[in-house]
C-alpha positions in Angstrom: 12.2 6.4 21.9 8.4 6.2 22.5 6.6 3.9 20.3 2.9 5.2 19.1 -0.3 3.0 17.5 -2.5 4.7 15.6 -6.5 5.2 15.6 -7.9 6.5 12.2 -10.3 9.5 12.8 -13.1 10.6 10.1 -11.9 14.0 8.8 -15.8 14.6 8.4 -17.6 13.4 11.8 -14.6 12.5 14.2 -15.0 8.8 14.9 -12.2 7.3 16.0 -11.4 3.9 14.1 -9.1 1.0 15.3 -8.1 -0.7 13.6 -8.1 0.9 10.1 -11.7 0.7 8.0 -12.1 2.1 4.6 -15.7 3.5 5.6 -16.4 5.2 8.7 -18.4 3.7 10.8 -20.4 6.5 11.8 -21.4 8.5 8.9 -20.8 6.2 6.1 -18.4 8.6 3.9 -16.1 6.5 1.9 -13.6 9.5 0.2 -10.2 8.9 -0.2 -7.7 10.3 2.5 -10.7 10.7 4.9 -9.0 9.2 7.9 -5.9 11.2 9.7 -3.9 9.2 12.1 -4.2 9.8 15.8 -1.9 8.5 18.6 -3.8 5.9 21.0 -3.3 6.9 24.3 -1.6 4.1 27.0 -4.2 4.4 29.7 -7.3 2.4 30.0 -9.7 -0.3 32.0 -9.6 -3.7 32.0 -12.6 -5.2 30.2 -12.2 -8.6 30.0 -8.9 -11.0 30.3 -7.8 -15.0 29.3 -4.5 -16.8 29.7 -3.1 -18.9 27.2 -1.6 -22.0 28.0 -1.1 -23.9 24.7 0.8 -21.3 22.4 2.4 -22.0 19.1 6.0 -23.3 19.4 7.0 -20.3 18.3 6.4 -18.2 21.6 9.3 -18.6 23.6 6.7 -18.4 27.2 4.9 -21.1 28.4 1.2 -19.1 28.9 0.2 -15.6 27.3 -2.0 -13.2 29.2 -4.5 -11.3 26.8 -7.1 -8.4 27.9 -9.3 -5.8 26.0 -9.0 -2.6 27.4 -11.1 0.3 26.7 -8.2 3.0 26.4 -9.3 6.9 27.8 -10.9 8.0 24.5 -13.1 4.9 24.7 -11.5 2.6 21.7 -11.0 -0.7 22.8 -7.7 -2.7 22.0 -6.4 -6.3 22.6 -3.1 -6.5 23.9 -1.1 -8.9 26.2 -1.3 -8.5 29.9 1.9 -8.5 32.3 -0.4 -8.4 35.8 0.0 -11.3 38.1 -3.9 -11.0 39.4 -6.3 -9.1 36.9 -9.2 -7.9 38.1 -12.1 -6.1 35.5 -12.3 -2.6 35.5 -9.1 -2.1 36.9 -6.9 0.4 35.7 -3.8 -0.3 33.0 -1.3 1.2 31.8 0.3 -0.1 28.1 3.8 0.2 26.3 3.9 -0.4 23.0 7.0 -2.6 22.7 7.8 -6.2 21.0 5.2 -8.7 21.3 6.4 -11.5 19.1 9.6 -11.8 17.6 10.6 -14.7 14.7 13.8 -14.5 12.8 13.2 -11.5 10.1 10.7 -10.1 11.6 9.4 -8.0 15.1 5.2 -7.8 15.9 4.8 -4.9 17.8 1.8 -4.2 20.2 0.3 -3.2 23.7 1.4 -4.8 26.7 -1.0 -3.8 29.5 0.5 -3.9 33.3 -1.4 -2.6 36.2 -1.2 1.8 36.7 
């Protein structure tokens, strides 16, 4: 089954929101129900990337690739990157699948690998 995240778009101008924000950040209007949920789409560039080498004990790896990618409809997520030698601007392709698991309960998110 294919997972989804959402973006938020104003039901008045059409900004797209991520993560969720009670005002648009666009035209302002603050109503309630004035966002409808949008699927994010997997495909993007590579902005900027880090590894992480001292994670909590938790984390079950010993380092933790990150990036921000700017996904085709131009919102820009952080997720974790599975690609052995990133390069900016190049292209990505994310699942949405586990990205931290503890005893009662999953994190989902993005996990970029190269397209």
């Amino acid at each position: 089954m294919a997972r989804e995240i959402y973006a938020y778009e104003c039901t008045k101008c059409g900004t797209l929101h991520y993560p969720f924000r009670m005002r648009c950040k666009n035209c302002g209007e603050l109503e309630p129900f004035q966002f409808k949920t949008v699927p994010l789409p997997k495909r993007g560039k590579l902005l900027t990337f880090t590894k992480v080498y001292n994670l909590p004990a938790e984390y079950e790896v010993a380092t933790l690739g990150l990036g921000i990618v700017e996904l085709e409809n131009g919102v820009r997520v952080t997720g974790q990157l599975e690609v052995d030698d990133p390069k900016i601007g190049m292209d990505v392709v994310g699942v949405v699948d586990i990205v931290r698991q503890e005893t009662y309960d999953s994190f989902w998110g993005f996990i970029f690998r190269a397209a």
